[in-house]
C-alpha positions in Angstrom: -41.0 64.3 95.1 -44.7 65.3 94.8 -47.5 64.2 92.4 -46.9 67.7 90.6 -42.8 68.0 90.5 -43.6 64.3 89.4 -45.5 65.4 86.6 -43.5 68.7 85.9 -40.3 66.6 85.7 -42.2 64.1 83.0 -43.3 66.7 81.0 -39.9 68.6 80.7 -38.3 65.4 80.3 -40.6 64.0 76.9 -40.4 68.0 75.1 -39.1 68.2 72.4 -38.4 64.6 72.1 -41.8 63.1 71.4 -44.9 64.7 69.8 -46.9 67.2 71.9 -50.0 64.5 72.1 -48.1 61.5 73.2 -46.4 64.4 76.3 -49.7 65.5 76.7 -51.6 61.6 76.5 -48.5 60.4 79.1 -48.9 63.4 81.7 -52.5 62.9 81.9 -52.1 58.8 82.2 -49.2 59.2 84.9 -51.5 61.9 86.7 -54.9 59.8 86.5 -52.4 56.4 87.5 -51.3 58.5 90.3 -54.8 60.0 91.7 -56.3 56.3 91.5 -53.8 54.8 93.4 -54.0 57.5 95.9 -57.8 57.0 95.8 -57.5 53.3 96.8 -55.9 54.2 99.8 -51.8 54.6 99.0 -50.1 57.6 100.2 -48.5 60.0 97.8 -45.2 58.9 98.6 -45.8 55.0 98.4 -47.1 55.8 94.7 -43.8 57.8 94.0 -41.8 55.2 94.9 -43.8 52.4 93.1 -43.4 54.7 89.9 -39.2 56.0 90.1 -38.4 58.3 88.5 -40.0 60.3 85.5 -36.7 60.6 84.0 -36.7 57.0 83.5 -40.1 57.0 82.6 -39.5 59.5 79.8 -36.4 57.9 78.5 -38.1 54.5 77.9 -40.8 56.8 76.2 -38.6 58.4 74.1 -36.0 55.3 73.3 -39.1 53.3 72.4 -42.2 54.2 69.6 -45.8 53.2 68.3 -47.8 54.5 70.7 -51.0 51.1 71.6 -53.9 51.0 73.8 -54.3 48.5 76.7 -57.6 49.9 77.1 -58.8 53.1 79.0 -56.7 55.7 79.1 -53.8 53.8 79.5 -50.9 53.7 77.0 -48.1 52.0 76.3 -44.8 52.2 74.0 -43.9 48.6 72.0 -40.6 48.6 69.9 -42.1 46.8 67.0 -40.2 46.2 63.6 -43.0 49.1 62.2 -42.1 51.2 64.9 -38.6 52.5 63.4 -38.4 53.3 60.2 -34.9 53.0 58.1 -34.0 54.5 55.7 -35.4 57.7 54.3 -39.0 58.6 55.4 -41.3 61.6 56.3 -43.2 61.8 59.3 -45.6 64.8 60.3 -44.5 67.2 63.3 -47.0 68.2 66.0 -46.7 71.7 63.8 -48.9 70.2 61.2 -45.5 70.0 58.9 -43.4 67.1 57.8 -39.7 66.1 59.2 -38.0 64.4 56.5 -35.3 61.6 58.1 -33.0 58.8 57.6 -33.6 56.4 60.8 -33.7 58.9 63.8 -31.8 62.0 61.8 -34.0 64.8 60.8 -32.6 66.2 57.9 -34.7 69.2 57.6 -32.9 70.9 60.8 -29.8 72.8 60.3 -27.4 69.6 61.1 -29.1 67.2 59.2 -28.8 69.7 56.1 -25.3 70.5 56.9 -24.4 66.5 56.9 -26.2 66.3 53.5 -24.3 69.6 52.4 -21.1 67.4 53.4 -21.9 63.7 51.9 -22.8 65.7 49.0 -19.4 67.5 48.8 -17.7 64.5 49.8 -19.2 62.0 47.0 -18.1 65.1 44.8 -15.0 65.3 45.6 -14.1 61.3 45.3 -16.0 61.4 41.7 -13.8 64.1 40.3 -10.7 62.4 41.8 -11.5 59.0 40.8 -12.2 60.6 37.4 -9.6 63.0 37.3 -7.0 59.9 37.9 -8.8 58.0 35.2 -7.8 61.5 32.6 -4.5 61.5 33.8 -4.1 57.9 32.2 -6.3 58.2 29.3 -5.7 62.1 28.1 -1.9 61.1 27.1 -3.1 58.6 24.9 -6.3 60.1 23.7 -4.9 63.4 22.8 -2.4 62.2 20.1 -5.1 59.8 18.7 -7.5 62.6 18.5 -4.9 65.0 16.7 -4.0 62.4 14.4 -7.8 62.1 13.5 -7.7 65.7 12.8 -5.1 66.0 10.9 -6.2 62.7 8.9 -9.7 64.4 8.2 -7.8 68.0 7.0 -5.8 66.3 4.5 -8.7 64.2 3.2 -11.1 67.5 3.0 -8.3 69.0 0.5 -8.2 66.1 -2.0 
C-alpha cells in the first residue's frame, strides 16, 4: 500500500462516521506524519508498516471521541467521561443542522424515528391494557353504584 491508497482507504473508512473536519484534520495529519517521516530518510514502505492499517486507524477514530491537541498539527482521540454523552442530547452535523440522539442513536434518521414510532406504540399499548384490566375489575362495581346514585337523585328531584 502507497502513501495515497493509504490515505484514500482513511478517508473512505472515517465518511460518514465522523464529522467532515475531524476526516478532513486526520487525512491531512496522517499525510503530513507520512511525508515527514519520509523526509527524515524512511522509505514509503517502512512508514506503511510502522502506521498498519487505516482501517484500524479509522475504527479507533470512530470508536473513540473529543477530538485534543498535542500540539502542531497533530491530533488525537481520548475517551473521556465528556466525550459520550447519555442520554438524550443534540449535537450539530457538519451540514450546519442538529442530530438529536440518545447515546450513539440518532433519532432524527428514518430508524431512530421508527424506534420512537414503536416505544411510543408499545408504552401505548401496555397503558390501555394495564388500564383496561383495571375497568374490567372496577366497571362491575362502579356501574351499579353509579345507577343507584341516579336513580337516588331522580327520586329526590320529584319530592
Amino acid at each position: 500500500m502507497d502513501r495515497n491508497e493509504f490515505i484514500s482507504v482513511l478517508r473512505i473508512s472515517l465518511s460518514g462516521e465522523v464529522s467532515d473536519r475531524v476526516v478532513e484534520d486526520n487525512v491531512q495529519y496522517y499525510y503530513e506524519y507520512i511525508s515527514s517521516e519520509i523526509a527524515r530518510g524512511k522509505t514509503e514502505r517502512e512508514v506503511m508498516d510502522m502506521l498498519g492499517d487505516p482501517r484500524l486507524i479509522a475504527r479507533t477514530i470512530i470508536d473513540t471521541a473529543g477530538v485534543q491537541g498535542t500540539g502542531g498539527n497533530a491530533r488525537y482521540y481520548e475517551d473521556s467521561p465528556d466525550s459520550r454523552q447519555k442520554g438524550f442530547h443534540a449535537e450539530e452535523n457538519p451540514e450546519g443542522g442538529v442530530d438529536i440522539r440518545y447515546g450513539r442513536l440518532k433519532l432524527n434518521t428514518w430508524y431512530g424515528k421508527a424506534l420512537v414510532i414503536g416505544v411510543v406504540v408499545l408504552v401505548m399499548a401496555l397503558i390501555f391494557t394495564i388500564v383496561g384490566g383495571i375497568l374490567s375489575f372496577v366497571l362491575p362495581v362502579l356501574i351499579p353504584v353509579l345507577l343507584i346514585v341516579f336513580i337516588i337523585q331522580i327520586l329526590t328531584r320529584r319530592r
